[in-house]
C-alpha positions in Angstrom: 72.7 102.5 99.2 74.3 106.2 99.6 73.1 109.1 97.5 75.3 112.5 97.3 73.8 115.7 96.1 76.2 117.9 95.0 75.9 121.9 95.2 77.4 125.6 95.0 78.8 125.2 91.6 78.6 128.4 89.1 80.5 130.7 87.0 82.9 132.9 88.9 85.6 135.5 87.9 89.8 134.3 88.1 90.5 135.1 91.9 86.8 134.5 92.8 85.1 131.7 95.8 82.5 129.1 95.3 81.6 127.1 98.3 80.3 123.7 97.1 77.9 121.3 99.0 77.6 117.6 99.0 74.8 116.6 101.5 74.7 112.3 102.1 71.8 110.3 102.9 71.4 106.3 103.2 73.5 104.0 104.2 76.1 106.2 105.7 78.4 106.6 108.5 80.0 110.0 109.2 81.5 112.3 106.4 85.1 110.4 106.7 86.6 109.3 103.8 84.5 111.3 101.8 86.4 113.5 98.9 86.1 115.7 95.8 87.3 114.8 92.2 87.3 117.1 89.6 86.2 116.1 85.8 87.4 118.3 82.7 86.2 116.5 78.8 87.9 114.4 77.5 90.2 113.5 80.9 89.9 111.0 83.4 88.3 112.2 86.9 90.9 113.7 89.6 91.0 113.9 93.1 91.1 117.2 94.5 90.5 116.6 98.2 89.9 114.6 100.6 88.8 114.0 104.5 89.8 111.8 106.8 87.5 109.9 109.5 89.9 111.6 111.9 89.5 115.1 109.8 93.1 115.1 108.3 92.4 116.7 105.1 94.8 115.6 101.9 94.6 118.2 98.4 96.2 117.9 95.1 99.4 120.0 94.3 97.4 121.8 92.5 94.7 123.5 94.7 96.8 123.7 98.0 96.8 126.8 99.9 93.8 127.3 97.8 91.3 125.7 98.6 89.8 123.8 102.2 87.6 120.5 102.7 85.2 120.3 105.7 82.5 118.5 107.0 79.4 118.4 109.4 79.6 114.6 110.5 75.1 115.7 112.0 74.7 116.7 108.7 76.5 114.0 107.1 77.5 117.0 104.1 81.1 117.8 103.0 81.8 121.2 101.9 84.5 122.4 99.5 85.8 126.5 99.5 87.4 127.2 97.0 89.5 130.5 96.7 91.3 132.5 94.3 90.1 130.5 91.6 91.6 129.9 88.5 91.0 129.3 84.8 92.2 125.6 85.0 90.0 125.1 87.8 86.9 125.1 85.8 85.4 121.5 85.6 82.6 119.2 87.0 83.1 118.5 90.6 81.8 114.9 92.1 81.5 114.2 95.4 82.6 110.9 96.3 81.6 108.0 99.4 82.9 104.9 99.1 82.7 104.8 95.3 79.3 106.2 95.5 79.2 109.4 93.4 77.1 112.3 92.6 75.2 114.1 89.5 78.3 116.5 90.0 78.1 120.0 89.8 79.6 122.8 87.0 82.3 125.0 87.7 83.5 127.8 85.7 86.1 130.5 86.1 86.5 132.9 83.5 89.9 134.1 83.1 
């Protein structure tokens, strides 16, 4: 078993930072392969980044050059900055370990 907690979301201004937190506990090894997936109503969930067990970092076209995934492999947490944020980046963001998920966490930029 694997449980992610999920943290830093909020309400931000266009061109504003969040930092969000996913801290994992259990049955874990290392923060590789661990990603972030965006959820909007109505729309299936989306991958926004992801991380490596070697630390290559992948990001949708959408949020490159914006935003940055990292990790603390003793902490076993995965962090997610996110700058100059946008309207269309407002959603519920997952954190995701082997198809372990979550309770998410609210983000909303006002435009």
């Amino acid at each position: 078993q694997v449980q992610l907690v999920e943290s830093g979301g909020g309400l931000v201004q266009a061109g504003g930072s969040l930092r969000l937190s996913c801290k994992a506990s259990g049955n874990i090894f290392g923060i590789g392969g661990m990603a972030w997936y965006r959820q909007v109503p109505g729309k299936q969930r989306d991958l926004v980044a992801r991380i490596s067990n070697v630390g290559v970092t992948t990001y949708s076209d959408s949020v490159k050059g914006r935003f940055s995934i990292s990790g603390d492999n003793a902490e076993n947490t995965v962090y997610l900055q996110m700058n100059s944020l946008k309207a269309e980046d407002t959603g519920i963001y997952y954190c995701d370990y082997r198809n372990y998920w979550g309770q998410g966490t609210q983000v909303t930029v006002s435009a």
